[in-house]
Backbone as JSON, one array per atom type, in Angstrom:
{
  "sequence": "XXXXXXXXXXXXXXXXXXXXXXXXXXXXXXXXXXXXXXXXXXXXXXXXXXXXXXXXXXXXXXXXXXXXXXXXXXXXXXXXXXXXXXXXXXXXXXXXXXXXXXXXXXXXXXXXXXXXXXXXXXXXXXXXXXXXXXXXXXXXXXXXXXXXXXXXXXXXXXXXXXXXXXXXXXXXXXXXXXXXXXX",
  "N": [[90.36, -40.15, -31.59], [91.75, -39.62, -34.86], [93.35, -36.74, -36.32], [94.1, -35.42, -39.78], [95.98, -33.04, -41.11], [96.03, -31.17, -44.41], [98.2, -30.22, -45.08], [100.2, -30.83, -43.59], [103.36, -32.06, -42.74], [105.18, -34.74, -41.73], [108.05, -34.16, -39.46], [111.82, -35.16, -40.43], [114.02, -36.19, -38.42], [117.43, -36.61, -38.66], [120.37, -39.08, -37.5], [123.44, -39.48, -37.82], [126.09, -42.11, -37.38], [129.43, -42.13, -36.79], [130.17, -44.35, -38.8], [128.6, -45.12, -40.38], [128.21, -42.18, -42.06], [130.97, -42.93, -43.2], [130.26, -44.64, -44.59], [128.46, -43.58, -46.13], [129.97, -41.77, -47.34], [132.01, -43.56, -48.83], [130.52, -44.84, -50.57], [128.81, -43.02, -52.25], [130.77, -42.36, -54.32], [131.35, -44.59, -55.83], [129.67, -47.11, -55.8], [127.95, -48.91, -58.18], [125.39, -48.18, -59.47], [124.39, -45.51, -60.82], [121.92, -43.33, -59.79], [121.92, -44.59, -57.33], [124.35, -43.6, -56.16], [123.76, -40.71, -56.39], [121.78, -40.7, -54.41], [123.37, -41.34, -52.32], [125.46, -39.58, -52.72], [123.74, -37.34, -52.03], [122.74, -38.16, -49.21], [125.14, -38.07, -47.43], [125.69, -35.33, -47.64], [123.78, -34.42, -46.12], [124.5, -35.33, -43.66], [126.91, -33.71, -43.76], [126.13, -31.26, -42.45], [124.83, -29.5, -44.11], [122.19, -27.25, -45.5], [118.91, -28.24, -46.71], [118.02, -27.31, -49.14], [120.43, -26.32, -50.21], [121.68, -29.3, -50.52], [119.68, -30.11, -52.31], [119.99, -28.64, -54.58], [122.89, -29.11, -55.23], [123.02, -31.88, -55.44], [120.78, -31.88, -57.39], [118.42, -32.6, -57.77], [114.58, -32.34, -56.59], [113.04, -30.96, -53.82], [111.28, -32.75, -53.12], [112.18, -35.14, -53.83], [114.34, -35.56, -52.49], [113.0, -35.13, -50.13], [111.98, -38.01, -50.3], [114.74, -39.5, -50.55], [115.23, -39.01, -47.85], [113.76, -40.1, -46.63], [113.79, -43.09, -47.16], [116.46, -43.4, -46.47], [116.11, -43.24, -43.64], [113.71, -45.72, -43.08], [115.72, -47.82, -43.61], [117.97, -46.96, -43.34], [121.49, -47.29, -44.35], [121.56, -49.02, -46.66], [119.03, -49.05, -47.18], [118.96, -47.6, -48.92], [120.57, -48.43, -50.74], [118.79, -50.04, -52.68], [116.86, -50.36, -55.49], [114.09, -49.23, -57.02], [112.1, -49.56, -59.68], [109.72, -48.11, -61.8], [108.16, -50.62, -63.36], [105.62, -50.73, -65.9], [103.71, -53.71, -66.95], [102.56, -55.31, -70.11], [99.15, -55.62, -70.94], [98.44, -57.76, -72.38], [100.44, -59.4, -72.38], [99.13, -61.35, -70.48], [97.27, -62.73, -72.15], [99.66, -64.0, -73.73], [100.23, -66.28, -74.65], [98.28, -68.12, -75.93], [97.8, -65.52, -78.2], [99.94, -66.4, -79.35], [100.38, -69.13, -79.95], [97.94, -68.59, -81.41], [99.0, -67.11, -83.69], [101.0, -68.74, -84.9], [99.7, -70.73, -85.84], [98.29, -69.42, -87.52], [99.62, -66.9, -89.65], [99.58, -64.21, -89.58], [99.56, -61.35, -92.31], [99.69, -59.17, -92.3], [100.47, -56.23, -90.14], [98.45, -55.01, -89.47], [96.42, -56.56, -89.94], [97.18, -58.54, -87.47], [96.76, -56.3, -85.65], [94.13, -56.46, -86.08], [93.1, -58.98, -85.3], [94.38, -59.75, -82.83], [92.79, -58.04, -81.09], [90.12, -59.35, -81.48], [90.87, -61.97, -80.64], [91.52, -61.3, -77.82], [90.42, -58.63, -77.08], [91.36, -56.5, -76.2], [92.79, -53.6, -77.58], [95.16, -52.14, -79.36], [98.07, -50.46, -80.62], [99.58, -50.55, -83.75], [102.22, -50.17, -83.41], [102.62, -50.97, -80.57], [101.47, -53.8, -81.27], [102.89, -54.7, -82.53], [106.0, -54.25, -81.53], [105.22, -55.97, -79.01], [104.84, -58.5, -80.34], [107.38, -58.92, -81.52], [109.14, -58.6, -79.15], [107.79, -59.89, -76.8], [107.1, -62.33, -77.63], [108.95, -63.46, -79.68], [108.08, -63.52, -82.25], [108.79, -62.68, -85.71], [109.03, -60.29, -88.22], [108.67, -61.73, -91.48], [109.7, -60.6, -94.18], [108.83, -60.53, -97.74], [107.87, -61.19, -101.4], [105.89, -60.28, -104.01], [103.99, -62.35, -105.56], [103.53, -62.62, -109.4], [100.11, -63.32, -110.8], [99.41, -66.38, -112.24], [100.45, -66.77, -115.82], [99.18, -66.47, -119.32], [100.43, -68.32, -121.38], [100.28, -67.92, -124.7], [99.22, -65.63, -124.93], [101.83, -63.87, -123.82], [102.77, -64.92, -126.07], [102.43, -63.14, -128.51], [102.22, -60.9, -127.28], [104.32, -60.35, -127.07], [105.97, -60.53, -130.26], [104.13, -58.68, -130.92], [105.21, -55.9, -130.08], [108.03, -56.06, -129.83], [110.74, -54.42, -131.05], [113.06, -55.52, -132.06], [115.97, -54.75, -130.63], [117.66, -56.01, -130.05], [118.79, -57.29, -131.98], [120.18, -55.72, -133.27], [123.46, -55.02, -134.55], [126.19, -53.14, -132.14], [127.33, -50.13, -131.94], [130.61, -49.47, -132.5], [133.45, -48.23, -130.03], [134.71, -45.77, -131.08], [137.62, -43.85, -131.04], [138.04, -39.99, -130.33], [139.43, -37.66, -131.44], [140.58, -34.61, -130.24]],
  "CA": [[90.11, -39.71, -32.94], [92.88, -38.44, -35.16], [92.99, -35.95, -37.72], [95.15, -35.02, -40.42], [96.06, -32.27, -41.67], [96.35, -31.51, -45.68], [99.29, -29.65, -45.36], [101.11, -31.08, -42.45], [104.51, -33.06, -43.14], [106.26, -35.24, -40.11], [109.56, -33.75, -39.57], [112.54, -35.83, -40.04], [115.4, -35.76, -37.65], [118.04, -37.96, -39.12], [121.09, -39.15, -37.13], [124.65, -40.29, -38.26], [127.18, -42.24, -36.91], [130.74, -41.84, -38.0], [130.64, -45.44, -39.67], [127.26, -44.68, -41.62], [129.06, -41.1, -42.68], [132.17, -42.81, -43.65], [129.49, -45.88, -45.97], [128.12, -42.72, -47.33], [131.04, -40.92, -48.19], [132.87, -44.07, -49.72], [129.65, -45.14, -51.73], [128.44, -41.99, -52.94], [132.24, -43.09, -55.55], [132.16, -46.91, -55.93], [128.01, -48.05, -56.18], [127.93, -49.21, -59.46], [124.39, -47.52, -60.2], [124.55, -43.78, -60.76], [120.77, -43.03, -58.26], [122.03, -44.45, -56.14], [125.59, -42.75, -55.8], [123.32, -39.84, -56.4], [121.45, -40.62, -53.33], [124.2, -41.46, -51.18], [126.09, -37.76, -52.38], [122.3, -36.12, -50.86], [123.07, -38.14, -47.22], [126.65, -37.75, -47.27], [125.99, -33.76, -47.56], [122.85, -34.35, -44.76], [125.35, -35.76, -42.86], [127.97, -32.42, -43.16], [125.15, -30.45, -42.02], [123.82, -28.54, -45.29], [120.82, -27.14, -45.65], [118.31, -28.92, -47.63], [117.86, -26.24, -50.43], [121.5, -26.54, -51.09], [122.03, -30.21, -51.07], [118.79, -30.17, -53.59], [120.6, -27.82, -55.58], [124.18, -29.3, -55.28], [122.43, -32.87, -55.83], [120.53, -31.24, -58.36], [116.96, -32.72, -57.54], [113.19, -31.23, -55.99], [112.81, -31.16, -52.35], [110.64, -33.56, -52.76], [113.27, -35.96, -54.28], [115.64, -35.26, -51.42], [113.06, -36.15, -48.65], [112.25, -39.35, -50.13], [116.02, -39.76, -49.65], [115.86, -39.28, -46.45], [112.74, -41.38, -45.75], [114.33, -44.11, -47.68], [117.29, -43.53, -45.19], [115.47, -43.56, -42.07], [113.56, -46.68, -42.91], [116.22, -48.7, -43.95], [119.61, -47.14, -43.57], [122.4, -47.42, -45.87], [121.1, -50.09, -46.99], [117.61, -49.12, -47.89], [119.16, -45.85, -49.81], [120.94, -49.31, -52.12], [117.71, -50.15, -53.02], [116.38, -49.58, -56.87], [112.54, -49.5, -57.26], [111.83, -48.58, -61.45], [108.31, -48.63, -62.09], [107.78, -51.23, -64.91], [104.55, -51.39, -66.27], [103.8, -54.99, -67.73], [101.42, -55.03, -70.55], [98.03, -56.35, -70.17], [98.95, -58.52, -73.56], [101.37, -60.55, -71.13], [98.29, -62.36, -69.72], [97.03, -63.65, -73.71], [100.29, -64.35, -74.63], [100.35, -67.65, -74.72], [96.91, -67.78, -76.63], [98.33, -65.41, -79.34], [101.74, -67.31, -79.92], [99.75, -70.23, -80.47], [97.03, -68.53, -83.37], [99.51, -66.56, -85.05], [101.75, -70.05, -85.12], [98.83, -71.3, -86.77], [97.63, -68.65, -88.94], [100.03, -66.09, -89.17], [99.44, -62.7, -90.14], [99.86, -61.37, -93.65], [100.86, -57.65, -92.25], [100.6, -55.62, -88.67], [97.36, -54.36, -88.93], [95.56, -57.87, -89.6], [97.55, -58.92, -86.03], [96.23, -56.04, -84.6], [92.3, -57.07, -85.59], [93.09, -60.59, -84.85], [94.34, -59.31, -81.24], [91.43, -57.12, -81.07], [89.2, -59.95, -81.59], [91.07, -62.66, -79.15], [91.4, -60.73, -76.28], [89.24, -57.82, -76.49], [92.25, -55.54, -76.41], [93.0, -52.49, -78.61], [96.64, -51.82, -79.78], [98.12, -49.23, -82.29], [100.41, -51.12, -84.79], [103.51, -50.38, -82.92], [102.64, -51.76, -79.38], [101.43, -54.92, -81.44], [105.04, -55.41, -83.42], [106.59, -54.36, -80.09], [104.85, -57.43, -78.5], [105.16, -59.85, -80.97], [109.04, -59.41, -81.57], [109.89, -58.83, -78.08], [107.89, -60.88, -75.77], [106.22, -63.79, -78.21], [110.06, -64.04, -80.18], [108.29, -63.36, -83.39], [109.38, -61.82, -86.61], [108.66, -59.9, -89.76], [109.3, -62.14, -92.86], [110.3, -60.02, -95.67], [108.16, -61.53, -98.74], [107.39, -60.4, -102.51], [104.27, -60.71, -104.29], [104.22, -63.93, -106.82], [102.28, -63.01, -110.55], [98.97, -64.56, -111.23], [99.83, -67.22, -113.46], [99.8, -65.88, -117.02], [98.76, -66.83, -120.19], [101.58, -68.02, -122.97], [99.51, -67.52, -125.8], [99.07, -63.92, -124.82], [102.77, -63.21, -123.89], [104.02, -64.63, -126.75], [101.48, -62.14, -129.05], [102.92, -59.59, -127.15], [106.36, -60.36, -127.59], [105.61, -60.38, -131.4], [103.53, -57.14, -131.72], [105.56, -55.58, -129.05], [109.58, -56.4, -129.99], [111.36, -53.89, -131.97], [114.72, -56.37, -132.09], [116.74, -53.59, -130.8], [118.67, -56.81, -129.86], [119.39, -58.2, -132.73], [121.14, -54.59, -133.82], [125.0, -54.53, -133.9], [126.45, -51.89, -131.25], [128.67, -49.26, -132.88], [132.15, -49.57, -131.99], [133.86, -47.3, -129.66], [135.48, -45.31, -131.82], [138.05, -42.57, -130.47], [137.6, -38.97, -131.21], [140.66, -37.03, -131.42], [140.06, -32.91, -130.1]],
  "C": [[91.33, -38.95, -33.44], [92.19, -37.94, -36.52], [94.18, -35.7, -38.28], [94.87, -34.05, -41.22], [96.47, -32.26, -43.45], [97.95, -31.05, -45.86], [101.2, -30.37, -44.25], [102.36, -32.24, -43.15], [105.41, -33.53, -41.81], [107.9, -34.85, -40.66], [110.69, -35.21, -39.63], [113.68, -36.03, -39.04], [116.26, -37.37, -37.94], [119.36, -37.68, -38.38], [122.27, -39.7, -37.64], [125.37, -40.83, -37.54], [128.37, -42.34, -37.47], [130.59, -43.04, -39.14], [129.53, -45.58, -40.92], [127.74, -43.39, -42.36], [130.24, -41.8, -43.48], [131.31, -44.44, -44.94], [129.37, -44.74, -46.65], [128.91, -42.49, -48.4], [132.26, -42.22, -49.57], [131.88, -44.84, -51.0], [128.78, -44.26, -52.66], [129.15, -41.97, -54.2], [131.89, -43.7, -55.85], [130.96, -47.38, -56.15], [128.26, -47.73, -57.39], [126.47, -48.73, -60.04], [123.96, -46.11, -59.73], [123.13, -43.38, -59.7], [121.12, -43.37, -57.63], [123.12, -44.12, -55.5], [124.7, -41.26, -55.62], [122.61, -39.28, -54.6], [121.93, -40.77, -51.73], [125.35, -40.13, -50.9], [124.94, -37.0, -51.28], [122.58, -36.59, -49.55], [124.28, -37.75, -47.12], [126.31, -36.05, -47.09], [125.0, -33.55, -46.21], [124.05, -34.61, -43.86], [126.67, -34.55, -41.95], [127.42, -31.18, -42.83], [124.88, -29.15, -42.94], [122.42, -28.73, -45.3], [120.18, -28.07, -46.55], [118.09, -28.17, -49.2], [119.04, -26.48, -51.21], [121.81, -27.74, -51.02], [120.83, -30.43, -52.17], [119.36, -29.77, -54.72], [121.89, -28.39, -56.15], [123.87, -31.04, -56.2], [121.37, -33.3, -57.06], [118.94, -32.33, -58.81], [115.91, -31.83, -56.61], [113.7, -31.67, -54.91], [112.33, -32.31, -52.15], [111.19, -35.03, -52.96], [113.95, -36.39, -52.91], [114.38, -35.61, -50.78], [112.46, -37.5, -49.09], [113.31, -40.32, -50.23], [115.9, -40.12, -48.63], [114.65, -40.16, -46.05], [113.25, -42.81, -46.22], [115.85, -44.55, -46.72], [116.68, -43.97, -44.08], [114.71, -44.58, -41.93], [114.53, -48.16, -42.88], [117.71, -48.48, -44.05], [120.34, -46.96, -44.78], [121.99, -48.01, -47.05], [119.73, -50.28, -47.44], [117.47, -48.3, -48.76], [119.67, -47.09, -51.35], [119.74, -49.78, -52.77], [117.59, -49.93, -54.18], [114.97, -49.96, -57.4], [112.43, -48.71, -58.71], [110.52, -49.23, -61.37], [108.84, -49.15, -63.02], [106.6, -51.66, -64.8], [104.17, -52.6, -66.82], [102.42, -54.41, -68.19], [100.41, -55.82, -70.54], [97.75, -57.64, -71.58], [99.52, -59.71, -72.93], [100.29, -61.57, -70.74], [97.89, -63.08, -70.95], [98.48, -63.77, -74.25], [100.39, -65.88, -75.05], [99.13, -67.96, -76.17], [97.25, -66.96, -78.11], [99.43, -65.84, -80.12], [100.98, -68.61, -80.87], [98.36, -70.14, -81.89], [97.88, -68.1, -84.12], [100.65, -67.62, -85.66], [100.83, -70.64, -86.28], [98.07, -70.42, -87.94], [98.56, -67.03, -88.62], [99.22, -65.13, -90.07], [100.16, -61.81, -91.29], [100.19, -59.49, -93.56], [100.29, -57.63, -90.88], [98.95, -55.36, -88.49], [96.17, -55.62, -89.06], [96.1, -58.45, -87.83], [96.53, -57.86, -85.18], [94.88, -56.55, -84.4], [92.5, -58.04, -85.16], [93.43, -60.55, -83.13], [93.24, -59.17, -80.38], [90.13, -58.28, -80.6], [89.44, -61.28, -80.64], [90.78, -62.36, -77.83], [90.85, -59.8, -76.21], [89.81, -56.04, -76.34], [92.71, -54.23, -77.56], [93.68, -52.06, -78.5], [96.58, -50.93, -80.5], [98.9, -50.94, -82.86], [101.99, -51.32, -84.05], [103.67, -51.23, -81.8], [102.57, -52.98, -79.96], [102.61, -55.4, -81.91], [106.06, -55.34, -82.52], [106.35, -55.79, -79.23], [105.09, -57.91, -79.24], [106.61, -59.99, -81.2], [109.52, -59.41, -80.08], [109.15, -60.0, -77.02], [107.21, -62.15, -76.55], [107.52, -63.98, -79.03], [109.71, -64.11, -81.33], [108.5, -62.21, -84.15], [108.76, -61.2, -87.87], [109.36, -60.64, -90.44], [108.84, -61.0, -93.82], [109.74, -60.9, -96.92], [107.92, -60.63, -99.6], [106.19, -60.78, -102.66], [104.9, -61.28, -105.52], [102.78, -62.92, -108.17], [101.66, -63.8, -110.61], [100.12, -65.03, -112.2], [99.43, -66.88, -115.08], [99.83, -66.52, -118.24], [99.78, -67.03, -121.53], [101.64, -67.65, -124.13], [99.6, -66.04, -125.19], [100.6, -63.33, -124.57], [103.61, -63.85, -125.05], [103.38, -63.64, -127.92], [102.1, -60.98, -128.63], [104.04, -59.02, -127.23], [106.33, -59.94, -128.85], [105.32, -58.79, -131.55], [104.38, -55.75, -131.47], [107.83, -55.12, -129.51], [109.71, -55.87, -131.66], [112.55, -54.63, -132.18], [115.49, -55.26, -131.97], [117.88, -54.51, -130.42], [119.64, -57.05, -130.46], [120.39, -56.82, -133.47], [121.95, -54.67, -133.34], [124.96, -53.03, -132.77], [127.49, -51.26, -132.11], [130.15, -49.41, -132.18], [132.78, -48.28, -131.47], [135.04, -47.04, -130.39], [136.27, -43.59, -131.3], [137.95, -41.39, -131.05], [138.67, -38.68, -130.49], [140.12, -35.13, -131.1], [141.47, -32.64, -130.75]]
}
């Protein structure tokens, strides 16, 4: 039977050899992605036997930062410190995309917030306005068209009545002639 403790943490004891000291020290410079130069300055300083407080400090992350350094070392080496794990969430949109590409192809959407009900009502899902215009331009490749609004069709008899009642001929008045004034 084992037990565990809440507090308990397995010690690490991490070893170097000169040629793992001398990867550190020349890739801690030269890795082309800043964490993980970051993480290869924190072994490189494990390595010249600093405390942990001050390579946290010097390295300028938590403790807790720094030992999943070093567990990321000790499973895998140099070579498991090159590593770059970024959470990315995918959105749960991703699985209907296909499904919405294909209605709003066929009936698009006359602003953002009809997409979102029309979302809403495909998949079951509930967006703001932004996540939905976020999805649709970035992962479905569509766009906002830019459109005016067209006048009802209007009545000639009535605008020309109004032309009439309406039209002072300020047209048909000459313009005065710029005439210089002398101070």
């Amino acid at each position: 039977m084992v037990f565990f403790s809440v507090g308990y943490v397995a010690m690490l004891r991490l070893t170097f050899t000169e040629t793992e000291a001398q990867a550190l020290s020349h890739e801690r410079f030269h890795h082309s992605h800043p964490r993980v130069r970051r993480k290869m300055e924190a072994l490189w300083l494990k390595s010249q036997g600093l405390a942990h407080q001050d390579i946290a400090q010097l390295v300028n992350v938590s403790g807790k930062t720094l030992r999943s350094y070093f567990q990321h070392y000790a499973d895998g080496g140099v070579a498991g410190l090159k590593e770059i794990h970024f959470r990315q969430p995918q959105s749960e949109l991703l699985a209907h995309q296909e499904a919405i590409t294909t209605y709003f192809s066929a009936h698009p959407p006359a602003s953002i917030n009809e997409a979102v009900d029309a979302i809403r009502v495909l998949t079951g899902l509930t967006r703001s306005p932004t996540q939905v215009r976020l999805f649709l331009k970035e992962k479905c490749g569509m766009k906002r068209l830019k459109t005016g609004t067209l006048p009802a069709k209007a009545d000639p008899d009535v605008q020309e009545a109004f032309k009439k009642k309406n039209s002072n001929h300020a047209w048909l008045k000459p313009k005065k002639a710029n005439v210089p004034c002398s101070l």
